[in-house]
N, C-alpha and C positions, 0 to 999 in steps of 0.2 A: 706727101703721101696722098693716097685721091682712096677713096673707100666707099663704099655703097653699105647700107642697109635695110634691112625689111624693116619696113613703118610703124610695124606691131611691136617692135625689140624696145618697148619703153628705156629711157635712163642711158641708152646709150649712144648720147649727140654730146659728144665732150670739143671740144675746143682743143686739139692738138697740132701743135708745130713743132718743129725741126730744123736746126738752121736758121731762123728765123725767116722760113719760108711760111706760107698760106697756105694750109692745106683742104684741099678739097675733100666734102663728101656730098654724096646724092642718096635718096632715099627711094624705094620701088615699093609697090603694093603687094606684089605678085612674082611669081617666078620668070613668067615673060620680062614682064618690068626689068626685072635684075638686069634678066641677060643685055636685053638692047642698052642699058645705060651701063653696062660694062664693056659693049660694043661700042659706045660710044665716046667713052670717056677713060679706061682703058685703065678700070681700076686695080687695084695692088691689093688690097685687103676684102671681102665682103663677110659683110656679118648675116646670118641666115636663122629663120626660125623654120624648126623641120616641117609645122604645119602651116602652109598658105594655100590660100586662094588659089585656085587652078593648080598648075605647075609647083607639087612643093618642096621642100629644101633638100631634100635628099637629089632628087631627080636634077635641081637646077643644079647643084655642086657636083654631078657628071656629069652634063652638059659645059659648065665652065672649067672643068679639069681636062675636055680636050679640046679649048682652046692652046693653040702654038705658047703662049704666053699666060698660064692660069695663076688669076689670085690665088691670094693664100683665104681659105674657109673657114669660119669660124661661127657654129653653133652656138644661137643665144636662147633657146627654150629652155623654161621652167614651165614645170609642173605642179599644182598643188598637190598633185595624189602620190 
């Protein structure tokens, strides 16, 4: 599995395999971030927090939904209020 996440999404850098393959993850700052290290590396899951810096999690997860090939999305905000 190859997966990206926002930086901010504390508590969720776990250690998973499959198969006993390697699995890859990258982290981005930023919604540009995401996308080009999704361009790049052509991930299968991203984990998103709806508010980022610049570009934020809303607007990145329809920008990666049309890509030919979109991960699957998966909001990790919490709120204290």
């Amino acid at each position: 599995m190859h997966g990206i996440r926002h930086q901010d999404a504390p508590g969720f850098r776990l250690p998973i395999t499959a198969n006993g393959h390697q699995d890859r993850f990258g982290e981005a700052g930023n919604g540009q971030q995401a996308l080009a290290l999704v361009e790049r590396c052509g991930a299968e899951v991203v984990l998103l927090d709806i508010r980022m810096p610049g570009m934020d999690g809303i607007a990145t997860a329809l920008a990666l939904a049309e890509r030919p090939d979109p991960p699957a999305v998966v909001f990790v905000t919490a709120y204290e209020e």
